[in-house]
N, C-alpha and C positions, 0 to 999 in steps of 0.2 A: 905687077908686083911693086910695093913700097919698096922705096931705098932711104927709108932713117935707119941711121944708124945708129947705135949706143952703147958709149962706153964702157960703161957700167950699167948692169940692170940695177932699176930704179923699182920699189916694192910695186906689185902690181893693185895692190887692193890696199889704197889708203883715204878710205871714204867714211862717212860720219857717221855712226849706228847710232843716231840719234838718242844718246844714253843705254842702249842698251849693247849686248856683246856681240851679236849679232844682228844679221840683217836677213828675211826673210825673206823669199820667191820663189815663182811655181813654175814647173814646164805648162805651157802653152801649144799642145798641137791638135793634129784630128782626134784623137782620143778623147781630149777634154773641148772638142766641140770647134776648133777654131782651122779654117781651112789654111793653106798655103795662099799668101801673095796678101791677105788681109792684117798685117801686123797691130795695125790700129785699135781694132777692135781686142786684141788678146790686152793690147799694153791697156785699155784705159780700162776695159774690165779691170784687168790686176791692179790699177792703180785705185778702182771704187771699192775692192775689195778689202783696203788695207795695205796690200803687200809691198812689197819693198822691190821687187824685180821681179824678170819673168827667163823662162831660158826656152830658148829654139833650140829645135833638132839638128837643122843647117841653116846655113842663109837662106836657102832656098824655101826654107815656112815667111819668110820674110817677100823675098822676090826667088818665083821659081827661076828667074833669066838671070838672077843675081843682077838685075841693073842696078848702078851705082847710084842712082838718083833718086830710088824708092828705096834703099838700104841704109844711106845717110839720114832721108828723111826720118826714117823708121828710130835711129838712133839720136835724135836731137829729139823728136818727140817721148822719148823715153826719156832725155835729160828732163823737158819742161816737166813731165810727169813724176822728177824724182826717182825713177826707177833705175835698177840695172840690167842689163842686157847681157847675158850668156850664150854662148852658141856650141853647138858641135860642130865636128868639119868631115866626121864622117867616119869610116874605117880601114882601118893601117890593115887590113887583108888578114890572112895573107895570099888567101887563093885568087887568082885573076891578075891580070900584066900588071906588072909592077910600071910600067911607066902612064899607062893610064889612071894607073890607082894614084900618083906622084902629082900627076897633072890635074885630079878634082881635087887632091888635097891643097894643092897650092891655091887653087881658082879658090877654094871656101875660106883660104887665110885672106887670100885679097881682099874679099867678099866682109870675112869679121870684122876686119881693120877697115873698112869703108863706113861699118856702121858704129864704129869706135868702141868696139871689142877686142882687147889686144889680148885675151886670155882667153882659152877654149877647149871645150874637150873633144878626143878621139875614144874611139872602143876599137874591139876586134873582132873576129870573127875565125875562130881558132875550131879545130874539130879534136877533141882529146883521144880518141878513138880511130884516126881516119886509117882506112884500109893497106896506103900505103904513105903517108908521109908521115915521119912519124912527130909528137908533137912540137919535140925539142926542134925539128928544122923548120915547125912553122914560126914556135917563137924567134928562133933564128933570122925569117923571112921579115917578119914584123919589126924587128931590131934595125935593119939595112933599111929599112921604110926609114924609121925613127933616125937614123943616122943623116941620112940625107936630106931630113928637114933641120935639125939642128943646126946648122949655120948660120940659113935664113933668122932661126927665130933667136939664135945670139945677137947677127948684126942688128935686129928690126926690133930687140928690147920686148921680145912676146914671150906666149910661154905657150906650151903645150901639156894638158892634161891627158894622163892614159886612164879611163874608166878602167873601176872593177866591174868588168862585163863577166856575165855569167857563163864563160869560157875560160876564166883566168883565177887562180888563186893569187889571193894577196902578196902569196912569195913571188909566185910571177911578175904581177904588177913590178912588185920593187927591185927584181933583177932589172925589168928592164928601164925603169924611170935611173938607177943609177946607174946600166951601162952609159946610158943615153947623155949622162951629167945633170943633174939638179940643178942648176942656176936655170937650165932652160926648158925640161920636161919636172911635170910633177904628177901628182894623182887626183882625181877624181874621184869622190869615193860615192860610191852606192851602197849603201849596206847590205841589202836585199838580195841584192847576186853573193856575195860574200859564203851565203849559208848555202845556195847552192852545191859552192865546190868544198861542203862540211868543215865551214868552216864559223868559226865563235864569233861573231861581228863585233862585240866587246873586243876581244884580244888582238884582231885584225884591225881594227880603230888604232888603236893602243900603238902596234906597229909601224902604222901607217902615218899618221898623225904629221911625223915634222913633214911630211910632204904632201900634203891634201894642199890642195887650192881652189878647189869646188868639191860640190856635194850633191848627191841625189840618196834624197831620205823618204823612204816610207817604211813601214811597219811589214811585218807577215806574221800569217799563221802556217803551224804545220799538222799534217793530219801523218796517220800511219797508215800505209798502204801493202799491196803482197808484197813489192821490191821493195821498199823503204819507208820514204817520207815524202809527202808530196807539199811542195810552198804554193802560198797564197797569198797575196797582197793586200795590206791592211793600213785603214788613217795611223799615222802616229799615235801610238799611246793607244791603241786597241788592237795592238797583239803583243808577241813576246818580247821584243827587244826593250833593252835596258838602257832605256832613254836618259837618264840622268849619267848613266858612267859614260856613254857614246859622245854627247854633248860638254858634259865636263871638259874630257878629253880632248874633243875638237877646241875647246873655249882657251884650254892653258899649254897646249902643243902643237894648235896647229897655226899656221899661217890665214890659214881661212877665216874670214869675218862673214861668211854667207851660206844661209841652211837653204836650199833651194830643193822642193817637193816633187816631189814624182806624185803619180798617181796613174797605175795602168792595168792591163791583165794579163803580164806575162807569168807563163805556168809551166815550173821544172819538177822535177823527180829528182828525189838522190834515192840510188837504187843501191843501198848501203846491206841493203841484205843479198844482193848477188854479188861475189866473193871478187868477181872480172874488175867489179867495179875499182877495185882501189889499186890493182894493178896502173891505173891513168890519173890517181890520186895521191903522190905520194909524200903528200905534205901534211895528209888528215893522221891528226892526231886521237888515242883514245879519249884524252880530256876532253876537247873539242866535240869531237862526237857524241858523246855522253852530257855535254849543257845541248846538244839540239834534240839527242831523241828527249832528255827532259823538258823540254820544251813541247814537243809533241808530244808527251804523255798529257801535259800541264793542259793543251788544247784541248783533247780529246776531252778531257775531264770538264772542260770550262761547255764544250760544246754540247754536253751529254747534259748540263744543266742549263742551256739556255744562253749563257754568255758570251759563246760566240755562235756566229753561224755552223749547220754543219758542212762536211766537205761539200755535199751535192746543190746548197745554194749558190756555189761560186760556178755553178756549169752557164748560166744565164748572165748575160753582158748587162749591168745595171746601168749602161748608157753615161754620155758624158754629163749628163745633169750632175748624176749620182758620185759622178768621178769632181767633180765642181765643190761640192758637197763635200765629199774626202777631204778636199786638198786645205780647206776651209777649218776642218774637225782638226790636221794633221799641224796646222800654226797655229792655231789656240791652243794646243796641247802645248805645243815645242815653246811656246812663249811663258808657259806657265813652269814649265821645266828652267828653262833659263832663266824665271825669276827667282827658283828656290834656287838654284846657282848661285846666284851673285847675291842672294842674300845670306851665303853659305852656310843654307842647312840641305838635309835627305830628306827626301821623300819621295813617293812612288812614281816609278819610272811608267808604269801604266795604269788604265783608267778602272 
């Protein structure tokens, strides 16, 4: 474990957008083609592609052993390449020993900070429904996690990001990044998970904003299904989200100068028409509700004309080429939105 200390935290993201407002990069893992323990190959791709940075899952897409020698390397070769380097450290639980969960979160802080990552995100792994814990004790569990790294990442001048994982509403998020104190936890935002827990990823932006420090951006669709509405994963700027107020937003309230991409196939249900549901949801508002099934309505209609895929083309995995391909569509879009930004006029949030 590092022992710098620091007095005062000093901003964590003060790096040169090369004229523009932001700075752009993609996750990097099995999904989009790139094994564990080869970092080279993901950074110089990203660096022929354009991009600005690249984000790992853990260290360990880096060095499965976490050695310290292939993880430095790994971050100086991101410097000569101009790049930034992201990482996650894993998940705050809360089911499974708490002391073992304490001890890989620390090993993937060491692990960050070797590859000169001093900022990183976590998720969670929450069950909103479980049999018998109920949810509030696991958010509980998850806090006491968060609690006990807090010190470290005061005295060592880091920060820790809580994703908006698709187990957490936005109000969640922010209970706990301000139990936890802001100076040294902040947010993570995915938009994507967001609509999961029915929730407006505009309005949840909006909220979130002075605490966002990192980003995982891709687009969805939604289809109507017998329970509700089922999400789909889509390049920026080809599905429903509303890319000019989301970016705005991040552009003039957030701390963040970095849109960094997703692109994968994870696929949730909001089961908004079985009544149980909202009993574990008690943050969904009518409004809220009513911009997403409009948005699935809007789908349905785009898809019955050809504009989008329909629901049964997303049953087949279009492989990491295709997912390459995405992430490619999803910053040329987001670049072209950011320029009608800063040249402050509107224009359409999608393609």
């Amino acid at each position: 474990m590092t022992t710098k200390k620091s007095q005062t935290l000093e901003p964590r993201i003060s790096e040169d957008t090369g004229g523009r407002s932001m700075r752009i990069g993609v996750m990097c893992g099995r999904l989009q083609g790139f094994e564990d323990g080869h970092p080279e190959e993901a950074l110089t791709w990203a660096s022929s592609g354009g991009y600005d940075g690249v984000l790992f899952a853990t260290p360990r897409a880096i060095s499965p052993e976490l050695d310290g020698v292939a993880l430095k390397e790994a971050g100086e070769l991101a410097a000569r390449l101009g790049l930034y380097v992201e990482l996650g450290i894993g998940s705050l639980g809360p089911f499974g020993d708490a002391g073992e969960r304490l001890a890989e979160l620390n090993a993937h802080i060491d692990a960050a900070a070797t590859a000169g990552c001093r900022e990183f995100f976590a998720y969670t792994r929450t069950e909103r429904q479980h049999a018998s814990v109920p949810h509030a004790a696991q958010l509980a569990a998850v806090a006491t996690t968060l609690k006990a790294l807090v010190p470290r990442l005061l005295e060592e001048g880091l920060r820790l990001n809580l994703k908006t994982h698709e187990d957490l509403s936005s109000h969640e998020v922010l209970q706990l990044v301000e139990a936890s104190g802001t100076d040294a936890v902040g947010v993570s935002l995915d938009v994507a998970n967001l609509v999961v827990r029915g929730e407006d990823p505009v309005e949840a932006t909006r909220t979130l904003a002075p605490y966002v420090h990192q980003t995982h951006l891709e687009d969805v669709a939604l289809y109507i299904v017998d329970r509700g509405l089922r999400r789909r994963l889509r390049p920026c700027g080809a599905g429903v989200l509303d890319w000019e107020a989301i970016l705005r937003t991040l552009d003039e309230q957030s701390p963040a100068r970095r849109l960094t991409l997703e692109q994968h196939a994870g696929r949730f249900d909001l089961d908004i028409f079985d009544p149980a549901w909202f009993d574990a949801e008690p943050h969904v508002t009518a409004r809220e509700l009513a911009v997403l099934v409009g948005h699935a309505v809007d789908c349905e209609r785009r898809a019955a004309a050809g504009g989008l895929p329909p629901l049964a083309a997303y049953d087949d995995d279009a492989g990491h080429l295709a997912r390459r391909d995405e992430l490619a569509e999803s910053a040329h879009w987001l670049r072209q939105v950011l320029d009608t930004i800063s040249e402050g006029h509107h224009g359409s949030s999608r393609r």
